[in-house]
C-alpha positions in Angstrom: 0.0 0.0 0.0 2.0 3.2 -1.1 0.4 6.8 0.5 0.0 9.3 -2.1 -1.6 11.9 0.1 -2.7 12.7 3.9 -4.7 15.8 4.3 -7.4 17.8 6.2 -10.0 18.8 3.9 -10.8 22.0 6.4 -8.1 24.4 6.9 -8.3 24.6 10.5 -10.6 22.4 13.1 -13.7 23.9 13.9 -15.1 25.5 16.7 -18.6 25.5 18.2 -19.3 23.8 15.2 -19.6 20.1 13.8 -18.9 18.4 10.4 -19.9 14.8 9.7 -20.9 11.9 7.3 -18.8 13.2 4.3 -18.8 11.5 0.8 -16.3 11.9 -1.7 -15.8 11.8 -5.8 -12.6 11.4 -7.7 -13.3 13.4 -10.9 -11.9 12.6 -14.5 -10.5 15.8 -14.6 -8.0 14.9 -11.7 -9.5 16.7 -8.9 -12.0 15.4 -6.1 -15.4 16.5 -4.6 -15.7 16.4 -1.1 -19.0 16.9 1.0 -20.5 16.6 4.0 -23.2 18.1 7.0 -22.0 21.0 9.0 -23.7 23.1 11.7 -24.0 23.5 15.2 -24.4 20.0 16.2 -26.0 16.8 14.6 -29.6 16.9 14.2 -29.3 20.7 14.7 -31.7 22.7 12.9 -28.6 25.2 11.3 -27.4 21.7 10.1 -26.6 21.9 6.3 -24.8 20.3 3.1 -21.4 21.6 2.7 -18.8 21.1 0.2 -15.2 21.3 -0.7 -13.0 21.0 -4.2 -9.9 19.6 -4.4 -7.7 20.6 -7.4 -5.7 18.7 -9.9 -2.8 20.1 -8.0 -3.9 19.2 -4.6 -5.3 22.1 -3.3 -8.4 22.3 -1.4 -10.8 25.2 -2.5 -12.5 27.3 0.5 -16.0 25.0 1.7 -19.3 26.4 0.4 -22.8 25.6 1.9 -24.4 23.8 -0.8 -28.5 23.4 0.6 -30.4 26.1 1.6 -30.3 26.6 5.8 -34.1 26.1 6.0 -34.9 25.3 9.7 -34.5 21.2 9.1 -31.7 19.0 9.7 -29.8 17.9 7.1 -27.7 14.4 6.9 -25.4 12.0 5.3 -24.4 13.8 2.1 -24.2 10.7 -1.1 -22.7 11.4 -4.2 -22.8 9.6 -7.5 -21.7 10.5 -10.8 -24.7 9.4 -12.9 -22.8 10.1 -16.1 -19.8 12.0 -17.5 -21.2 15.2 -16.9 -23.8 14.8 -14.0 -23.0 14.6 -10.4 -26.0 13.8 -8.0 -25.9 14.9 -4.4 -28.2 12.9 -2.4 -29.0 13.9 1.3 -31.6 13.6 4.5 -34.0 16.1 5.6 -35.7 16.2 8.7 -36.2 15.1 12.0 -36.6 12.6 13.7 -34.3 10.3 11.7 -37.2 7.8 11.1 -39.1 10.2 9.5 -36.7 12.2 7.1 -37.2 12.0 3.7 -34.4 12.2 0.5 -33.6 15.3 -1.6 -31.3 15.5 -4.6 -29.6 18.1 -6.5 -27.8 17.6 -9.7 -24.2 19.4 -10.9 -23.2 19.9 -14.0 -19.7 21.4 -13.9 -17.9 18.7 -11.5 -19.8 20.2 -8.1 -18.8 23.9 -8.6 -22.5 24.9 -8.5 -25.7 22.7 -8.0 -29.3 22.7 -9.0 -32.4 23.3 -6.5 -33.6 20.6 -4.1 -35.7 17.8 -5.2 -37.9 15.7 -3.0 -36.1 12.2 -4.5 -39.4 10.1 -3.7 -42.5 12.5 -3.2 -44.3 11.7 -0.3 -41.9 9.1 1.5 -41.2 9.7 5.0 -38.2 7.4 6.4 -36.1 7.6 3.5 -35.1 6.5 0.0 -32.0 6.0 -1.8 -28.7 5.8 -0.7 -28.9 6.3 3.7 -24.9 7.1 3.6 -22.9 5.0 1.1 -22.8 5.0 -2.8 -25.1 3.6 -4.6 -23.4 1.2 -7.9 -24.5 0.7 -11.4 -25.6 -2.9 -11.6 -23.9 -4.8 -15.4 -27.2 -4.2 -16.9 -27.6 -0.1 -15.9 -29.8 -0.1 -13.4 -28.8 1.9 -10.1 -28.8 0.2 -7.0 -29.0 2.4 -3.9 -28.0 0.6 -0.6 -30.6 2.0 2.3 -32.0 1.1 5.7 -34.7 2.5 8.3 -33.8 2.9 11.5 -37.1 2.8 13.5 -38.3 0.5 16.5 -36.1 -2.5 14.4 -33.2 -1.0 12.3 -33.5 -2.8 9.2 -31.7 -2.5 5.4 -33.3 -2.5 1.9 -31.9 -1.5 -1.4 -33.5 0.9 -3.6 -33.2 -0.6 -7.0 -33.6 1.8 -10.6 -34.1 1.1 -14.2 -34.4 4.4 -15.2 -31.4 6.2 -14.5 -32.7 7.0 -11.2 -36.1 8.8 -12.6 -38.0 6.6 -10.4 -37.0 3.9 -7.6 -38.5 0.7 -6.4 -37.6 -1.2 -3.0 -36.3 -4.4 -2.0 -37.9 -6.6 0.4 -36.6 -6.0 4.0 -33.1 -7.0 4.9 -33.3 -7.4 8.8 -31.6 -9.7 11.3 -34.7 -10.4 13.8 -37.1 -11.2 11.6 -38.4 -11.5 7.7 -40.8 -9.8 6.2 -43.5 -11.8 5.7 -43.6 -12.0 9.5 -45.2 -9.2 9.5 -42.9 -6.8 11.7 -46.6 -5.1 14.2 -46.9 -9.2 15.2 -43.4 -9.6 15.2 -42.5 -6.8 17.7 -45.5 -7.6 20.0 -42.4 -10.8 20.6 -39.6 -9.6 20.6 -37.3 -9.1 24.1 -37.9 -5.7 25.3 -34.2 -4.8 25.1 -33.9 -5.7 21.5 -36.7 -2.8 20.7 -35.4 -0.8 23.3 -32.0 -0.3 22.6 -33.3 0.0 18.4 -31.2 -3.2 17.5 -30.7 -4.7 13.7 -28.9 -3.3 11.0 -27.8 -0.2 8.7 -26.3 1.6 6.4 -25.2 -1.0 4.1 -22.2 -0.8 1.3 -22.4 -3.0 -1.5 -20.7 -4.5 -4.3 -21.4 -6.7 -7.9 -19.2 -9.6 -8.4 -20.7 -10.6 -11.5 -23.5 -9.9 -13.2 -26.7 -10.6 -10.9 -24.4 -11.1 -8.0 -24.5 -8.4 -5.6 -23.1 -8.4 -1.9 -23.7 -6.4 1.1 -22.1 -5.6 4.5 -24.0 -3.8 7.0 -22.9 -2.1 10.2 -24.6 -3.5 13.3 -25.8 -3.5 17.2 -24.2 -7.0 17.6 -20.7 -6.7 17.7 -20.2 -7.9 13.9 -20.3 -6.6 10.2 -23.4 -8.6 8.4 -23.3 -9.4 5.0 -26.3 -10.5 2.5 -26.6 -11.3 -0.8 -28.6 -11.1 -3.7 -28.8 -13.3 -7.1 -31.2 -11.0 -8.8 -29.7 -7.5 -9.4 -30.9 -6.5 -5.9 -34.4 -7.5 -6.0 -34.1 -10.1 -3.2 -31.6 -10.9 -0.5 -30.3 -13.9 1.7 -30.9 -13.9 5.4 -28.5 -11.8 7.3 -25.5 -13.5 8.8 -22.7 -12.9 11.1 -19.2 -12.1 10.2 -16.4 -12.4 12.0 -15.2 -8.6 11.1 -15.8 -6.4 14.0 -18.0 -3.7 14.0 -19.0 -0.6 17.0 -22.2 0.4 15.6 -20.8 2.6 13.3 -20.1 3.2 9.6 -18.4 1.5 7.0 -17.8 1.2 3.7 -16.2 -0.8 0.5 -15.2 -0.8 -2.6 -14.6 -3.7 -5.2 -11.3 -3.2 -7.7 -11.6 -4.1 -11.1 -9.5 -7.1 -10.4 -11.8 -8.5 -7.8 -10.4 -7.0 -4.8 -12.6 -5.9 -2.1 -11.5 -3.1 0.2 -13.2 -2.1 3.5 -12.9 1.0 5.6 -14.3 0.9 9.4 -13.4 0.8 13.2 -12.6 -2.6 13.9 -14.3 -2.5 17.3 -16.4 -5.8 18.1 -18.3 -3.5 20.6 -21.8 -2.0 20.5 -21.9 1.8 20.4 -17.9 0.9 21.0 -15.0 3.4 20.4 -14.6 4.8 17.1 -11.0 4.4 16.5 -9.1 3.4 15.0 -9.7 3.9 11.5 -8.7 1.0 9.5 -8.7 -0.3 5.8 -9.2 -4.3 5.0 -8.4 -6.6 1.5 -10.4 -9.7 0.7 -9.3 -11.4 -2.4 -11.9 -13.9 -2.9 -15.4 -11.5 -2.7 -15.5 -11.3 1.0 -15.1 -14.9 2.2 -12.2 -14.1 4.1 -10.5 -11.0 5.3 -6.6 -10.2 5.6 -5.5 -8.3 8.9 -6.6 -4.6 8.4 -3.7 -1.6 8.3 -4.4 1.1 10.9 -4.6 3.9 9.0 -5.0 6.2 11.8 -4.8 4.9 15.8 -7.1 7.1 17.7 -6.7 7.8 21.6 -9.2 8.8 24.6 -12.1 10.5 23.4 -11.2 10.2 19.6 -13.9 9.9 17.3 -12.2 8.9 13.3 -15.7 7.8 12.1 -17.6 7.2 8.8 -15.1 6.4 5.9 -16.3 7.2 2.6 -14.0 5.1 0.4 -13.8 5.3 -3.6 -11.5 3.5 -6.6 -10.5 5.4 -9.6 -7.7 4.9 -11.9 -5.6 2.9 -9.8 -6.3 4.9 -6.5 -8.0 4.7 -3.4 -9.6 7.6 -2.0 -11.1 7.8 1.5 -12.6 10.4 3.9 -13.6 10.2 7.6 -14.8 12.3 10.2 -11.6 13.5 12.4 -13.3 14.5 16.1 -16.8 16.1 14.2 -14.0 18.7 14.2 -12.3 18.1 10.4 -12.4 15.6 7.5 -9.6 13.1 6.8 -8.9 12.6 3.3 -6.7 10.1 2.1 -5.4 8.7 -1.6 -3.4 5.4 -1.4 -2.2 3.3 -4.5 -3.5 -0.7 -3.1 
């Protein structure tokens, strides 16, 4: 693994302020698009989309607020380039979380400037389209967007487009506890009262194609471990959840697959719920995700550290990767695997 760059995408920490959740884009052009939510604190209603520019040359341009401050939270900032000359921001609005709802806005010059706010799926409340990761586009160009609902049982779908994202259609429920022809108002009724207490199951998945029809996801968890599904149908349907042995802190993660069939993962490996969030780590299977070689700490972490929700993404030979330093900055990494 050779380091190409190490860098703070802010040039000085903030203060009185946080910044969180931050996706980022490698550009043809040689530069890289950076955003992520900014404001007072998380779930704040000054909380908005920000973004940041990174040059050919390796300089980061001065942050810009990218969504309008309208009174609502916003979260976990996606972005995807549809095609070579349309970049889609996706993000939250809203409050609580189990009720926000999914804008997008659409760039045409590489994220310099970006269209008005669209309501991604008018009328849903809870949330369509990507939650926090990327979403992919599948062998036969449809999107897939990897998403989850975090009410009284956190559970993951995918939100799965044949139209270039025009409109979106979900998957059946991806959920540890139970399936879904349960029927989750019976199913609750049984559960332990600490499981719906403590809003156990599964998030914010990242997923990958392995060939065509083959897609794989790993989801962060309450139990300790990364899960990982799969699907034989482009997304439509997925296996029952199961256990990994990679460790996981209830909190983010994500991975990318190399065009030679290398899976990379970024995330804390911390087999503890609600568990420290450091160190930051990054992970190589080489045979789809059966197995998993020791990770390299990227970045240690001490105390009260917080290095949280990688974004990572492969172009051209590179990795690139961001992560929340402290809710106080944004790491930004570029590595050669």
């Amino acid at each position: 693994m050779k380091l190409i760059a190490k860098e703070h995408i802010l040039p000085n920490n903030l203060s009185g302020r946080n910044c969180h959740a931050s996706s980022c884009l490698p550009l043809a052009d040689g530069s890289v698009l950076a955003v992520w939510f900014e404001g007072t604190k998380e779930g704040a209603n000054d909380v908005c989309i920000h973004s940041s520019i990174r040059t050919p040359d390796g300089i980061w341009r001065p942050k810009a607020r990218i969504t309008e401050d309208n009174g609502l939270p916003h979260w976990n900032p996606v972005l995807m380039q549809l095609d070579p000359d349309t970049i889609i921001l996706y993000y939250k609005e809203g409050t609580p979380i189990a009720k926000w709802y999914t804008l997008y806005q659409i760039s045409k010059d590489g994220g310099q400037t970006w269209s008005a706010s669209r309501e991604l799926v008018p009328g849903d409340i809870g949330g369509r389209g990507p939650v926090r990761n990327k979403p992919i586009r599948l062998s036969n160009g449809w999107l897939l967007a990897p998403a989850s609902l975090e009410e009284t049982i956190w559970t993951c779908f995918m939100d799965l487009s044949k139209n270039n994202g025009a409109t979106w259609r979900r998957s059946q429920a991806i959920n540890i506890f139970h399936s879904e022809r349960s029927g989750a108002s019976l199913l609750e009724k049984r559960l332990d009262n600490s499981i719906l207490r403590r809003k156990r199951g599964v998030i914010q998945p990242t997923i990958w194609e392995s060939r065509p029809g083959r897609i794989h996801a790993l989801m962060r968890s309450s139990e300790g471990r990364i899960y990982a599904s799969d699907s034989h149908d482009y997304g439509k349907t997925w296996s029952k959840p199961k256990k990994t042995l990679l460790p996981n802190n209830n909190s983010g993660i994500d991975a990318v697959r190399l065009p030679d069939g290398r899976i990379y993962l970024a995330y804390n490996p911390v087999a503890q719920n609600w568990g420290k969030r450091y160190p930051m780590a990054l992970a190589c299977s080489r045979n789809n995700g059966v197995s998993w070689r020791p990770p390299v700490i990227l970045q240690n972490g001490s105390g009260k550290d917080k290095l949280s929700y990688p974004c990572l993404r492969y172009l051209n030979g590179r990795l690139y990767l961001t992560y929340t330093e402290n809710r106080t900055n944004l790491a930004f990494w570029i590595l050669e695997p």
